[in-house]
C-alpha angles and dihedrals in degrees: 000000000000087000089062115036107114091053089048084048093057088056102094125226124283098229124207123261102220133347105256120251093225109122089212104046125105111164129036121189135208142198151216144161121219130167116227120181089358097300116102113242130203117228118197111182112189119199134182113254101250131096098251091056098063095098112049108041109222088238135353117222120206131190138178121176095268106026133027126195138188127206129187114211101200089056097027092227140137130215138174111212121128123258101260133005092218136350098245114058128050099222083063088073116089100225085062106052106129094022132105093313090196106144113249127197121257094265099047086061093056092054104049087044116061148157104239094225133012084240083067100047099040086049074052102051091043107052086052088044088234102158094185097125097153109101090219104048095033122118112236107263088261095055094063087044095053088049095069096035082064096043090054094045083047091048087055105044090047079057105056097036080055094050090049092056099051091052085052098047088049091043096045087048090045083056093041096054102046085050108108126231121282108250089224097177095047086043092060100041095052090048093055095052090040103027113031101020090230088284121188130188117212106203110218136170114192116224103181118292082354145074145195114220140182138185132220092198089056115011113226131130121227148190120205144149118254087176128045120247130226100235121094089243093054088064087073096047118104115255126218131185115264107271106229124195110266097004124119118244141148128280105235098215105043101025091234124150114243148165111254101239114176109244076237091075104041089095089052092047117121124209108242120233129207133170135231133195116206113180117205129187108263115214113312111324106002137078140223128201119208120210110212128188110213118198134195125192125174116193144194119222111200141181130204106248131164102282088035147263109015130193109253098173141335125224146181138206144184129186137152145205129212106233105175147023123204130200134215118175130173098258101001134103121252124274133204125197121185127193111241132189120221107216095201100046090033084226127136110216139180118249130190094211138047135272110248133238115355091351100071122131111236128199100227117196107264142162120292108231099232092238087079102072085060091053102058099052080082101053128059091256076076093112103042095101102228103145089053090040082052089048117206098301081054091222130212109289140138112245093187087070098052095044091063097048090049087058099046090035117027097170085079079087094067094043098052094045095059091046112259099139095151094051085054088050093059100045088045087057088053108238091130096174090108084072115106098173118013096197092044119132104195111063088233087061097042094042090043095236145131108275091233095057092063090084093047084050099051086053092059083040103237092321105185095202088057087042095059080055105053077046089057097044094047087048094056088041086241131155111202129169121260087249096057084044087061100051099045088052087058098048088036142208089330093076096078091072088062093045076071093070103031152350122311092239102042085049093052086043098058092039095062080039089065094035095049082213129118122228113243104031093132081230112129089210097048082054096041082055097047093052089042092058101036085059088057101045088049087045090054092048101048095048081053092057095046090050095057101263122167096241094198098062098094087205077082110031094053107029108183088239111050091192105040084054098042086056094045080060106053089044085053092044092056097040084055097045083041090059097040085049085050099053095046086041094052090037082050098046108032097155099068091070091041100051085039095105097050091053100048085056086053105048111008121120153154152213142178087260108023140020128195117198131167123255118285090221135311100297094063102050083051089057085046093058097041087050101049092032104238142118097261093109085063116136083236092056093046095046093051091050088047090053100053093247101114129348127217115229132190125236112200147160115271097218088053110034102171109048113081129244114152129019117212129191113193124186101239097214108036078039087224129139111240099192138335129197137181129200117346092353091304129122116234121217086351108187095048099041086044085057093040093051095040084063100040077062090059093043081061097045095047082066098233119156121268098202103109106262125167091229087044095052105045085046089048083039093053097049082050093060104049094053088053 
């Protein structure tokens, strides 16, 4: 079709005969077939239902057996959206799009939506080879149109997901068949020396002064005295030493080093597992790094004799499995292929792709086969430093991870060859937020630090936590010694917050004072407590200078006790926040204080032992939650006290009225208490406080006055006490 548009656009409109008498219908559409570059066409030409529309359609619709098309001739373009985006709602159909978009039923649509003439709809159906005739089981026009819209889209997109395909499975057997050979037998012996240490199990059961051995390096099985006997023909007999569990000795046929395991615990034995990397040339100028999965299992043979199971031979085995292939190319992006296994067929297969969920095949860090570093000298991976990032032991790393750094990020070269290894781990790991300036070529410039610093970095070889510190330094436009580089490192990033109110020295100085501990000392408490105490001194600071302290007096920048005057603070911090919480929530909820008399008339009362009282305003039924620890002083709490709908009273001991113990809220009208709490949510002396407060209820209820009398109270004392 969009080969073809401007011819379909010289054809000129079908027109429509006559506007349709229908009250309810709106659009009326007419067709046509006409045959362009040798392949029939369907036209499908919709108009508004209205006289002057006859002329121009709204939209006309083309389709061939393999492509559709739409073109709007007020705006002369082309689209190639379906029909309809569903069969059950009119704003789905293209010609209304921007019109009333009200849902109509099925039915409605159809009615507002026709063929002009059945000659129109059966050249329609036809051509679609749609054979639904029946007026009750037929599809709306546009149904049948929008079927074959989907099947050509499908059509398409099974195309392209094919040709894709295709392009994959060439370009995975490309890879497949200019990928060398697996050097099994070196694989294995070298997993054996890196992996596995040449490790060898020697089977016993100890039967007295004797045992019974065998060996998995050589097989055979022994017997042999590991305790002298007492006979004169014992003397003669060769002595071992006593084979202990999990303790290395000597096989005593073969000679062989190997770990003691009780002939009880060869069933449980696992095979251990280890990984390898071994990187080849890839054609002529690419790598390839192969991910190999080495395996060791060491085994017990037994046969059943008289007193039991009894050793018959011991074995060992080693084998291992290439899992993954990964791909570096000049320009390309890498590629990772990973061996699979198909259950049904019992086939093993190469994928370009990963496996999903908890299947999925992981590159573990491993140890890198020594031939690759050969190999790559070849290759333009030549420069990335991994042989000196590995180091000699050539320790366990991932150098698909590097490698991908080092080509994102080639500056990781440089990096490697002065030394800062620890610098390279972090940015292999990804947090790239070290990074000052990611197209620098000087490592100053790139790490964001003094040029001089660079040296003092290589000696701590690339140390991030010194790092943070040179870019702190460079930040503030600072210049600090290496040895106050050093001791901030240890204290952190922190530090910087103290530098406000004093010297870096005498800062560092007073911090190792209040910690009693050196810098330096290499001990991970002695820099725990350093941190630890650095955090407080900058806290008590801080909360000096928010309370209106003169920072320059040194009585307050340096106190004698570190702890007693951090504490003072904080006392002093939350005093301050609790009075500034008291004067908005009284401004807020100034009704509290200004209802409070006539609910002290209402609810106070007394007794020889308690009394219970409303609150006097806000502020105090916030100091009533912050004393007793609980969530009264809420602004939920407040606003419904405010508002009349429950009020909060105090229950307290009459001989100390002013110091808190349980907190009540009573519904005023229903005169019910709703909850009541003591100290941190709990209730106190439960059973006794819940009678003494159930009666108080009925006290309310009865109607008696609350106002203090000395008639009212010893009534209301008496009902007390008879509850009690």
């Amino acid at each position: 079709m969009t080969v073809r548009k401007k011819t379909i656009e010289k054809h000129p409109f079908l027109t429509l005969p006559g506007v349709h008498r229908g009250k309810d219908v709106k659009y009326v559409a007419v067709t046509d077939i006409r045959e362009i570059g040798k392949e029939p066409h369907l036209f499908i030409e919709v108009y508004r239902n209205r006289k002057d529309s006859r002329d121009i359609p709204v939209v006309r619709i083309v389709l061939t057996k393999r492509d559709f098309g739409n073109f709007f001739p007020d705006t002369g373009t082309w689209t190639r959206q379906k029909i309809t985006d569903n069969t059950w709602s009119s704003y789905g159909l293209a010609w209304r799009d921007g019109e009333d978009r009200r849902k109509l039923s099925y039915k409605s649509l159809k009615e507002e939506n026709i063929m002009h003439s059945a000659a129109d709809e059966k050249r329609l159906r036809g051509f679609l080879e749609n054979r639904q005739e029946t007026e009750g089981d037929a599809w709306a026009w546009w149904d049948c149109v929008k079927y074959r819209q989907d099947g050509v889209t499908a059509e398409e997109s099974n195309a392209r997901n094919r040709r894709r395909w295709e392009r994959r499975a060439a370009a995975l057997k490309e890879r497949i068949k200019n990928t060398g050979m697996l050097p099994e037998g070196k694989i294995l012996q070298y997993a054996d020396q890196a992996v596995f240490g040449s490790r060898h199990t020697i089977f016993y059961k100890k039967r007295g002064s004797r045992a019974t051995m065998a060996c998995t390096e050589c097989g055979i099985v022994t017997e042999v005295r590991w305790k002298q006997g007492q006979s004169y023909e014992s003397m003669f007999e060769r002595l071992v030493a006593e084979p202990v569990e999990n303790h290395y000795g000597t096989c005593p046929a073969c000679g062989k080093t190997g770990i003691f395991i009780p002939q009880g615990r060869a069933a449980r034995m696992r095979a251990q597992k280890g990984y390898l990397f071994l990187g080849q040339q890839y054609k002529e100028n690419g790598f390839v790094l192969r991910y190999v999965e080495v395996e060791k299992e060491w085994r017990l043979e037994e046969d059943a004799g008289k007193n039991g199971s009894e050793m018959a031979w011991a074995y060992e085995t080693l084998s291992g499995r290439e899992i993954a292939r990964i791909y570096f190319e000049p320009g390309k992006k890498v590629q990772r292929d990973y061996h699979k296994h198909n259950p049904y067929r019992g086939e093993d297969f190469w994928d370009d792709c990963n496996l999903t969920g908890m299947s999925n095949i992981a590159i573990k860090p491993g140890k890198i086969m020594p031939e690759t570093f050969e190999e790559i000298k070849d290759t333009f991976m030549r420069y990335s430093a991994l042989e000196e990032y590995c180091g000699e032991e050539h320790n366990y790393i991932n150098p698909v991870d590097y490698l991908e750094r080092y080509i994102q990020t080639p500056q990781i070269e440089m990096l490697v060859k002065m030394g800062l290894t620890g610098v390279v781990r972090e940015l292999v790991k990804c947090p790239y937020g070290i990074v000052n300036d990611a197209e620098a070529g000087t490592p100053a410039l790139f790490l964001g630090i003094r040029k001089d610093r660079v040296k003092q970095l290589i000696r701590e070889k690339g140390d991030t936590d010194i790092l943070m510190i040179m870019q702190m330094e460079q930040r503030m436009h600072q210049h600090w010694t290496e040895s106050q580089i050093g001791q901030i490192a240890e204290i952190g990033e922190q530090a910087c917050e103290g530098f406000a109110y004093m010297g870096v020295q005498k800062f560092l100085n007073r911090v190792a004072k209040y910690a009693g501990c050196d810098y330096g000392t290499g001990c991970s408490t002695a820099g725990a407590r350093l941190q630890i105490v650095a955090g407080r001194y900058i806290d008590y600071l801080n909360m000096r200078h928010a309370l209106g302290y003169d920072m320059t007096n040194t009585v307050y920048l340096f106190p004698r006790d570190l702890d007693t005057a951090h504490a003072r603070m904080v006392e002093e911090s939350n005093k301050k926040e609790a009075d500034i919480r008291i004067a908005s929530v009284c401004v807020k909820y100034p009704l509290i204080k200004k209802h409070y008399r006539r609910y002290r008339k209402q609810f106070y009362f007394a007794d020889g032992e308690f009394l219970i009282r409303p609150a006097r305003d806000a502020g105090e039924i916030v100091m009533e939650g912050r004393i007793l620890h609980h969530c009264v002083g809420g602004d939920n709490y407040l606003r419904k006290h405010n508002d009349g709908k429950s009020i909060i009273l105090f229950l307290r001991a009459t001989a100390d009225p002013d110091i808190p113990y349980i907190t009540v809220e009573i519904d005023p009208r229903e005169k019910t208490i709703m909850q009541w709490y003591g100290a941190h949510d709990k209730k106190p002396d439960k059973a006794r406080m819940q009678g003494w407060l159930d009666t108080y209820v009925l006290h309310l209820k009865c109607g008696q006055e609350a106002a203090g009398q000395d008639g009212a109270q010893e009534t209301g004392q008496g009902l007390l006490m008879a509850a009690i």
